[in-house]
Every structure is written in structure tokens, then in C-alpha cells.
N, C-alpha and C positions, 0 to 999 in steps of 0.2 A: 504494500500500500504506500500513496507518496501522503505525503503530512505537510502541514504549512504552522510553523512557528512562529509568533510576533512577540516582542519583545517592547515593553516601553520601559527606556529609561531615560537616566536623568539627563543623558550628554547627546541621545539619539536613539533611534527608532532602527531596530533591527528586526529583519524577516529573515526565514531560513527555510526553502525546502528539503524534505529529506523524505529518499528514494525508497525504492520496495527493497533494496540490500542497505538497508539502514547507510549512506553514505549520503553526506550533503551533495544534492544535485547545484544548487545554489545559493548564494546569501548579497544582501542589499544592507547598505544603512544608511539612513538621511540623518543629520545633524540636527539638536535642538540648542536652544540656549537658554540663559536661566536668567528672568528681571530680578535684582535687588532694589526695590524701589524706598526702603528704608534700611539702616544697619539689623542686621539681626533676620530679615524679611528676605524669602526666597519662593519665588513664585512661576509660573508657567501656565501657559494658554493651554485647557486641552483641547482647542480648533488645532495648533502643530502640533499636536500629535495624532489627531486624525488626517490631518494634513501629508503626515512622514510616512503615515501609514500608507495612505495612499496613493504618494509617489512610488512609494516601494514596493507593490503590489504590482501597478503599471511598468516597474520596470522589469519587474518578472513576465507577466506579459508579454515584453516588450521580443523579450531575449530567450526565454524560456514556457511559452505560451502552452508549447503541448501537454510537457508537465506539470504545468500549474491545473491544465483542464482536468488535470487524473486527481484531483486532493479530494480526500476522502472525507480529512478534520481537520480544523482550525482548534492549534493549542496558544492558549495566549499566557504573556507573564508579567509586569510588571513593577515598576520603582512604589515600593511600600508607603502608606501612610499618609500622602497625600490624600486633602480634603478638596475634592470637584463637587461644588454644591448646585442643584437642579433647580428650576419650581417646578410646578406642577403642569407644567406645558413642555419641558424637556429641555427650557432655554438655560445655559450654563447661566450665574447669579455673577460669579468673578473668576479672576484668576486664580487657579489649585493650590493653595497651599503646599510648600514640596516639605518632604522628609527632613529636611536640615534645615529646614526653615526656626527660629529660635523664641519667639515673640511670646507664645502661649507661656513660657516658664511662670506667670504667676497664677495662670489658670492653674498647673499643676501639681500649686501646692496646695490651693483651693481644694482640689479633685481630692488630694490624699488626706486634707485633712478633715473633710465632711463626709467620706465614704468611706471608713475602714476599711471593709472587707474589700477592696482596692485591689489592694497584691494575690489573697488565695483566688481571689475571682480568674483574674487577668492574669495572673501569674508573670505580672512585670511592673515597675516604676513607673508613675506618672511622668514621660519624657515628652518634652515640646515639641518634639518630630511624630510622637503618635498624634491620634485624630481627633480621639473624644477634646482634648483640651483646646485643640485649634478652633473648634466650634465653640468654646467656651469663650474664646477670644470675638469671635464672633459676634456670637450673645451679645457680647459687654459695647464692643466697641461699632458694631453693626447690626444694630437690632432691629432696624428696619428689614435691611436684607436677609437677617435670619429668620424674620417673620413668613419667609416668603418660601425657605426650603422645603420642597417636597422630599429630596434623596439624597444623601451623602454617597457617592459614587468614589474607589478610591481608582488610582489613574486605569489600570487596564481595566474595568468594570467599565467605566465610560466606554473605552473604545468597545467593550463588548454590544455595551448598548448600540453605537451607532452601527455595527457589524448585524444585529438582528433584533431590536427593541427590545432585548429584555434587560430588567436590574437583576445582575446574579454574579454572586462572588465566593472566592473558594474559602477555605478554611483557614488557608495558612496568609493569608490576606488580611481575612479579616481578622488574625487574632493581633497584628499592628494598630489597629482602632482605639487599644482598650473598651470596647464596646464586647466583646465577646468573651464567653465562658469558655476556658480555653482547653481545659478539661472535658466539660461536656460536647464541646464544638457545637454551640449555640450561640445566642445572641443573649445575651444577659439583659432582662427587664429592669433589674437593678442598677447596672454602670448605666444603661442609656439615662435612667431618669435621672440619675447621680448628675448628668452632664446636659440636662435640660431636652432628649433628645426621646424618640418613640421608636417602636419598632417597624412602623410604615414608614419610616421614613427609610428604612436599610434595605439592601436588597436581598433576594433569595439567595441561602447559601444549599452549595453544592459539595463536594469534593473536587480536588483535582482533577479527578480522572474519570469522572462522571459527565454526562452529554448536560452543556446547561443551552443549548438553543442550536440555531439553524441558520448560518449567512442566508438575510435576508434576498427575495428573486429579482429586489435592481442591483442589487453587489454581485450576484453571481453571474447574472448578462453581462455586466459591467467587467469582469476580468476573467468571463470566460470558462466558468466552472460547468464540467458537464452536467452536475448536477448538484444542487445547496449542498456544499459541506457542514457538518455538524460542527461545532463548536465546543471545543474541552472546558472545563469550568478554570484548568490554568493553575497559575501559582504568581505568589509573589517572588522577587526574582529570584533572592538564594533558594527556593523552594527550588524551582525551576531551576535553577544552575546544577543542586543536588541532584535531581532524575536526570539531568544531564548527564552527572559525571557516574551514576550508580549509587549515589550515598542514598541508599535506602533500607538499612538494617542499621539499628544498634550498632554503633561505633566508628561507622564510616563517619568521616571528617575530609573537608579540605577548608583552603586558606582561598579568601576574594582579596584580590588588591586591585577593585573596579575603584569607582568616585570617592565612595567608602571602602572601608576596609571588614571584613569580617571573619570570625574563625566560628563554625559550623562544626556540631558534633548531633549526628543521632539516635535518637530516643526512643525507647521500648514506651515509654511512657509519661503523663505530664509529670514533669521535674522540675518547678519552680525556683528560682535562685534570685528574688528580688533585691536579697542584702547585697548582691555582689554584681548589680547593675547587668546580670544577665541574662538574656531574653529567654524566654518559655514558650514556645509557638507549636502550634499545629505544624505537622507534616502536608501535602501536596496529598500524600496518602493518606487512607484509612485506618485508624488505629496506630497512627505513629506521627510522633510530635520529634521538639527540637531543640538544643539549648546553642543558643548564638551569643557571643563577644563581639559587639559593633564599635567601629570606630568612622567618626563623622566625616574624616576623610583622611584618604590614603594615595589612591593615585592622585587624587585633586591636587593634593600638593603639589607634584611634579608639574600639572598642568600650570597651575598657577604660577609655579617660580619658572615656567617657560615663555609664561607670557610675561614676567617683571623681565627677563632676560631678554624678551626678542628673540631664543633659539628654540630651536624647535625640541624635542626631548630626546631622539633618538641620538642627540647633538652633543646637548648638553649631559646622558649616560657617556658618549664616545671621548666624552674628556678626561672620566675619572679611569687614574691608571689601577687597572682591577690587582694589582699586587702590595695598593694602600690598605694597612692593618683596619686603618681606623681614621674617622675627619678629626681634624685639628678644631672643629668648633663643634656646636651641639645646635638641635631643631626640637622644638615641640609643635606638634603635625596637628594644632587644637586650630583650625580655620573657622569653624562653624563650633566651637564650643566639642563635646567629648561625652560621650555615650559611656562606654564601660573603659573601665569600672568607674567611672567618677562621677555620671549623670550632672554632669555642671553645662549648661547652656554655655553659661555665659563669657568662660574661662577663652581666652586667645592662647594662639602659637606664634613663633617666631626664632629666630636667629639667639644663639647665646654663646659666650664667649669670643667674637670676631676680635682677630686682632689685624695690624698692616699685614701679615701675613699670608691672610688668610687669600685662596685665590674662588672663583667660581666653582671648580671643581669640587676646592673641600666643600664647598656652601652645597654643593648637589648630593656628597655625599655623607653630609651630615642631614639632607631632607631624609633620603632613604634609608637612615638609619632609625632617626625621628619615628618616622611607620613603624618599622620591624620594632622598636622597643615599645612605642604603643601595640604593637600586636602580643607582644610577650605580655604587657599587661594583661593584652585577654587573655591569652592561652591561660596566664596565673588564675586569673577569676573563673575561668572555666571550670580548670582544675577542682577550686574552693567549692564549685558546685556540683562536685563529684566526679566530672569526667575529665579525666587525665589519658590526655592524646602520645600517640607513640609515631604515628606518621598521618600525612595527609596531602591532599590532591591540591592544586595549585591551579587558579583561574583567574581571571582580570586581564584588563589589560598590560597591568605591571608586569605580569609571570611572564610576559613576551623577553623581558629583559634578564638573560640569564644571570648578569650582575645581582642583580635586586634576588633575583629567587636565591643563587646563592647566600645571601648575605640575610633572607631570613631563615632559609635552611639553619644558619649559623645561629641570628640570635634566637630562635625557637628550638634549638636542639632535636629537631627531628626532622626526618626524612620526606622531602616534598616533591609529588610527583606532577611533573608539568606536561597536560594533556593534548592529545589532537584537539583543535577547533574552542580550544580554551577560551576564543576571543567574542565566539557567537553561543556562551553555553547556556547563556540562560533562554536563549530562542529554541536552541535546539533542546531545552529539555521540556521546552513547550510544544516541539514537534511531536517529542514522545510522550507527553499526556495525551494529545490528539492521540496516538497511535493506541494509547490504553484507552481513553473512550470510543476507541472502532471497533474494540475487541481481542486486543494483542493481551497476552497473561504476560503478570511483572515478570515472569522468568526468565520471558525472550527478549528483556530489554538489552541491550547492548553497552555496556562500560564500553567508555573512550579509551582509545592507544593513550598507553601512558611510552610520551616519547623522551622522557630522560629524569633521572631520581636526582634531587640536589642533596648528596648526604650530607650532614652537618663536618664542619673539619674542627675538631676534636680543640686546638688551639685556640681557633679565634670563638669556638662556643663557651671557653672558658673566659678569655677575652671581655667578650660579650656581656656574658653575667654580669662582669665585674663594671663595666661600665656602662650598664642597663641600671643599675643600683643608684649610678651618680645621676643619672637622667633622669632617674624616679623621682630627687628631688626640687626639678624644675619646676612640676606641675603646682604643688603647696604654694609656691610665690607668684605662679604667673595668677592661681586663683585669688588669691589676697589680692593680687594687684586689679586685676578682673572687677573683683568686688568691694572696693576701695570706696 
């Protein structure tokens, strides 16, 4: 069977078909961009991303028309947590609130401290990148317009809607909300009212891998389907990246060094770890959830310090001589404030210790280090919530650069395997939901080639340690200064 993946995230719109020999026949991606239109505020139109969607289909079409006409399902995945608010006539209210967006932080103290049962509900921390508290912002500062919501839609739920009218979202979606019982994989009548919010207003949950609708018959004239494709209920992305790479038993793990950063282990069962700022989600599957270590950003860094540079990034890796032990300065990677283990909004990053010396390179290779020590902090707070990883799969963009995998391989002390088609994995694990709601059993999914192991080198993970400890005390003053 051929399967069609879409993918919305934060930096672009990926599609991915994938063939009756499970091999990607082909993949697209259009660029998005993100408005800051105050400090703190991170926002995006979901017209472009209906829009990316769209080019990216027609270009499939375009180039690839026969096998597009053979798709059987539409699996869809998208960037988590964003709030796209409807009325009741289907018209978008504003622009989506994104994930790293930071503003809500005093709804969420509101939220935790009027609703106890909070954390066993949701089994996570009131963070200003979930949903329930964005609406709370809402509320306060636009209550006109909040008067006016019919649906909280979060980003691939819309595009589902415009793919075939229905409101329908998966589990592991919705449990980024704090709206959902994460355990029961419900919708909690309790957190919606906790947050001013009803159950009509949410849409129908599905599973991942469960049929939630049918590309409506002017989309399917429109690019050529011989006949409506069914629609996978999807995943939020690391959901989606997970069935990508196979993490779908108890213990599989790999490492994202997309926008954010994230370190994935899975779950027999809900395993809540709210004290240690890390996430408790439903699986893409049935019957199996997830404990995640987020960090607000990781490859964004590189982006950013390419754009203060003017070089592009491939450029600015090519400079650093990969037989440097270690940078002569230090980076804390907090752009958008810091998810695990710190839950602090508000906290920044930046450059520490510069002296004349200092040249571009070490500044590059003190960013990349920056990450991999905030990823040790997750790895650590993982651990603290019981799971203690020994090796894992490696995906993002970053894992392109064998520098950087090396060099977490090192500060995480374990073995990281860097996969075929790493760069499309969260489409392509949207292809293989489609391919599970056509009828394919989990057994025949296909694990990606694993095309090279970064073992840890034994020196510089001692190294590491030692100066992962010094870097740990950066964050205590950049937050004092933060919150000053």
C-alpha cells in the first residue's frame, strides 16, 4: 500500500510518500516562519500551514502524480500544544499560539494553584507552552474573543479539519492540553472547567492509529486520488517520530535535536514525574504512554546564532576543528525560557565566559555543547523518574551533523544511533499510522537502517561530566537575573 505523511511543524511543512516496500517514494517541504509580535509571544497563521500543505501536495502531483493517485491513508503529525481557536462558523479567531510561546506563565500558576489535583490528572506541570493556560490568557486579556470560541483545535487537528470537516485529535496530542486525563485517555471535565473551558468545545478523540475521517471529494479531485483516502487520527510529533523510528515497547528511546530538543523513553504504563519537570503522555498507540525530557530549544540555537552570524550552519559546524577537547567559553541554550527540568519561562541563555580570545568557532562550539549539557539534564531527570536509558536513536535535524551526535554520544554516555531519513521522521511515522489505520499489524512495521552508532569515547565522557557540573551552575544566576 502507498501512505501519504504530513507533518506540521514549527520551521515547515513536511509530506512524505511511502511505497508498498515500505521505502520513501518521495518527500516535499515548504518553509514556515514564526511572528514574535511581543517579547515572550510566538505565534503562526494556521492559513500557512494549510497553505504548505498545499503546495506540497501539488508538488507531489506535480512530479509524482501516479503515486500519489494509489494513497490509500492520510497519516498526519504535528508541532504540540499550540492553541488555533475557531467560532462556530469554522472562521480561525487569531493567530495559534505556538508551543514556546511564554506569556501564559501567570495563568499557570493560577491553574496549579486552584486545581490541585493538577498533576495526578494531567500527569504534568502547568507549562506556558501547554494549552489549557494559553486560553486562560485568553480569558483575561481577550474576552471578547474568547467569548466567541466554538473549538480549540491544536495545529494538525486544524489541518485535519480543512483535509475533511471533522474536529478529531489523537491521544498523544491531546494529552499536551493539560485538558486530558492522561491515564484514562479522556478528556477531563474537571481541568476543562478548572480553565474556564467545556467539553464541546474539544474535538473527538481517536487513537493514532484508528481511521478518524475521509479527505474530503474536492481534495481528492483536486490532487488526484483515485479514491478518498482515509485519514489516520496521527500523533503529535515525537509521537510520530517514535513509530517512525520503532520506539514502540517499553524502553525504546531516542534523542530529537529538531527546534526543541527532546529525550523520549517508552512506557508500559502512565508514569507520572511532575516533580522532575517531566512529561507523562499518551502513546500514538493503544495502551502505551511516554515519559519525555523537553528542552525549548536545541537546534534553534544553531539557527539563530547562524542568523547573528550571517553563515549558514553547515559553515559555521565546518569551522570547528572536531579534534577541540572542549570550547574555551560556555552557552546556556534557554532562548525561549526551559522546560525540564526547570519549568522556568522566563529564564534566558546566552554566551558566558568570552574573552579576546575567544574566536567564532569556540562560540559555535560552546552552542553545541550548551544543548548536549541541557540534554544531560534530561537524561538526569528522566532517570529520577525511573527510567534510566542505556542507548538510543538519534533524529532532528542536528543528528545530520556527525560533530554534534558525536559530542552528545559523549556528554550523555551512551550509544546513539543515527537513522535513515532521520530528517523526515516525524512524516514518515505519520505515513505508518496511515499504514496501521489501513490494516497493517504493529509487527510488520519496519524500524529505520540504523546507518552509524556514535559510541561514547570513554575520555571526553569523563571530561564531560566534569564540566556538565560547572555548566549546571549557570542556570541559578541567569534565573535570579531572569527574575530580578
Amino acid at each position: 500500500m502507498i501512505t501519504l505523511g504530513i507533518d506540521i511543524g514549527t520551521s515547515s511543512v513536511k509530506s512524505a510518500l511511502l511505497g508498498e516496500d515500505d521505502r520513501v517514494i518521495a518527500s516535499v517541504s515548504r518553509p514556515l516562519s514564526v511572528s514574535r509580535p511581543q517579547p515572550g509571544f510566538s505565534e503562526q497563521d494556521p492559513q500557512h500551514w494549510w497553505q504548505a500543505v498545499c503546495d506540497g501536495l501539488d508538488e507531489l502531483q506535480a512530479h509524482h502524480g501516479k503515486e500519489l493517485a494509489q494513497v490509500q491513508a492520510i497519516g498526519l503529525s504535528g508541532q504540540m500544544h499550540g492553541a488555533t481557536l475557531l467560532d462556530a462558523e469554522g472562521a480561525v479567531l487569531r493567530p495559534c499560539i505556538l508551543w514556546n510561546d511564554s506569556r501564559s506563565a501567570p495563568q499557570c500558576e493560577q491553574l496549579t494553584r486552584d486545581w490541585p489535583p493538577l498533576h495526578g490528572v494531567t500527569g504534568n506541570l502547568a507549562m506556558p507552552g501547554f494549552t489549557a493556560p494559553k486560553l486562560m490568557w485568553v480569558a483575561e486579556h481577550e474576552p471578547q474573543l474568547f467569548n466567541r470560541v466554538a473549538k480549540v483545535l491544536l495545529p494538525k487537528a486544524y489541518v485535519r479539519w480543512r483535509l475533511c470537516g471533522d474536529y478529531v485529535e489523537d491521544m498523544s496530542d491531546a494529552s499536551g492540553t493539560l485538558w486530558l486525563d492522561v491515564g484514562r485517555r479522556d478528556w477531563s471535565d474537571a481541568a476543562l472547567a478548572a480553565s474556564g473551558m467545556r467539553r464541546e468545545q474539544m474535538p473527538r478523540l481517536v487513537e493514532g492509529n484508528a481511521v478518524s475521517g475521509q479527505l474530503s471529494a474536492a481534495l481528492t479531485k483536486r490532487w488526484g486520488f483515485s479514491r478518498p483516502p482515509l485519514i489516520a487520527g496521527g500523533a503529535g510529533d515525537n509521537a510520530a517520530g517514535a513509530v517512525g523510528l520503532g520506539a514502540l515497547h517499553a524502553g525504546d528511546a531516542f534523542v530529537s535535536l529538531g527546534t526543541s530538543g527532546v529525550l523520549w523513553a517508552t512506557t508500559a504504563a502512565f508514569a507520572p514525574a511532575p516533580q522532575s519537570a517531566v512529561h507523562a503522555f499518551c502513546h500514538a498507540l493503544p495502551g502505551t504512554w511516554h515519559q519525555m525530557g523537553v528542552l525549548l530549544s536545541a537546534a534553534a540555537c544553531l539557527a539563530w546564532w547562524s542568523s547573528i552570524t550571517g553563515m549558514d550552519e553547515a559553515a559555521l559546524l565546518h569551522e570547528i576543528d572536531p579534534n577541540t577537547q572542549a570550547a574555551s567559553c560556555w552557552f546556556a541554550p534557554y532562548l525561549n525560557g526551559e522546560r525540564t527540568p526547570h519549568n522556568d519561562a522566563a529564564v534566558r541563555g546566552g554566551f558566558v565566559g568570552i574573552e579576546n580570545g575567544c574566536t567564532r568557532a569556540d562560540m559555535t562550539l560552546a552552542l553545541l555543547e550548551g544543548v548536549a549539557y541541557a540534554m544531560r539534564d534530561a537524561k538526569q531527570a528522566v532517570a529520577g523518574a525511573g527510567t534510566v536509558l542505556t542507548q538510543a536513536d538519534l533524529i532532528g535535524g542536528g543528528a545530520r551533523s556527525p560533530l554534534w551526535s558525536q559530542l552528545m554520544a559523549d556528554v550523555l554516555n551512551i550509544p546513539l544511533h543515527q537513522v535513515a531519513e532521520s530528517d523526515i521522521g516525524c512524516a514518515l511515522g505519520a505515513a505508518r499510522l496511515a499504514q496501521l489505520a489501513s490494516g497493517l499489524s504493529l509487527d510488520q512495521l519496519r524500524k529505520p537502517e540504523r546507518l552509524h552508532t556514535f559510541e561514547p569515547r570513554a575520555e571526553r565522557a569523563v571530561l564531560h561530566a566534569q564540566r556538565h557540573r560547572q555548566w549546571q551552575a549557570l542556570y541559578p544566576k541567569l534565573s535570579a537575573f531572569a527574575h530580578a
